[in-house]
N, C-alpha and C positions, 0 to 999 in steps of 0.2 A: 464725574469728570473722566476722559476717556484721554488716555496718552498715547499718541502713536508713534514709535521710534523708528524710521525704515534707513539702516545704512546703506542697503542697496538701492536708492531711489535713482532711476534715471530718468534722464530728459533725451530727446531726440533734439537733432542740430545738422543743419548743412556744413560740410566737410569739401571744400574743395581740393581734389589732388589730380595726379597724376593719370591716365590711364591703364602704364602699367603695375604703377602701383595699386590699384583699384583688381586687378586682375594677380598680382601678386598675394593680397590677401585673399582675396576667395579664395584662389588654390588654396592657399596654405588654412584656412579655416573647414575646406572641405576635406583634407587630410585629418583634421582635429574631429571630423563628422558633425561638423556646427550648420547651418543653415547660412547665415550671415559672417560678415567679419567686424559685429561689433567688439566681441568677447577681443578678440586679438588687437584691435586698434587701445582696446582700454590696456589691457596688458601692456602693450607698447609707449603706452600715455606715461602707465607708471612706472615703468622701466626708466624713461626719459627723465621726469621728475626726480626717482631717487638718483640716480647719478648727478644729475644737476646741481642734488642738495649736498651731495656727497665729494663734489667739486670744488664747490665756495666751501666746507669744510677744511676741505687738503687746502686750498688756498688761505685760508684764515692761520691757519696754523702755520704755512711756511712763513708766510707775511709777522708772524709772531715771532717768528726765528730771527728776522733783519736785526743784524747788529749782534747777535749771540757770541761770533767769535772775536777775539781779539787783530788786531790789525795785523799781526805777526801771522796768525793763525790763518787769517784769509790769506795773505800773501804767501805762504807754504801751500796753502790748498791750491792758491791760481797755478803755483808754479808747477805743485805734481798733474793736474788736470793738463797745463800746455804738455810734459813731458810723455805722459800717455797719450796724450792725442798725435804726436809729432812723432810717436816711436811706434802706432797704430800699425796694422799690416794689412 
């Protein structure tokens, strides 16, 4: 039995964009000495994805927060929030 594990496997796929942006990664993959700008579109992919996930995170969590303070406590915070905003410069 033969197992083969490839985390690196890719597939090829049409991408349709931009032209300057088609031209914006070249430059910038040919500064990196790459041929192509697959390497940097993936880069880019995952860049996108971790903030994404990193997003709904920070939101899960503030959304967890709702109702945390007491109704005194919100109404002190609304009230310093307007007074810094209206004393703003």
């Amino acid at each position: 039995m033969h197992a083969h594990a490839c985390y690196t496997q890719r597939m090829r796929t049409t991408v349709e964009m931009r032209p300057e942006h088609r031209s914006a990664l070249l430059a910038l993959a040919a500064r990196r000495g790459e041929k192509g700008f697959s390497s940097v579109l993936a880069e880019a992919i995952d860049v996108y994805l971790k903030e994404r996930d990193l997003h709904r995170k920070r939101k899960e969590i503030l959304l967890a927060a709702g109702g945390s303070l007491s109704e005194e406590e919100a109404n002190r915070l609304s009230s310093v929030t307007k007074e810094l905003r209206d004393n703003w410069r």
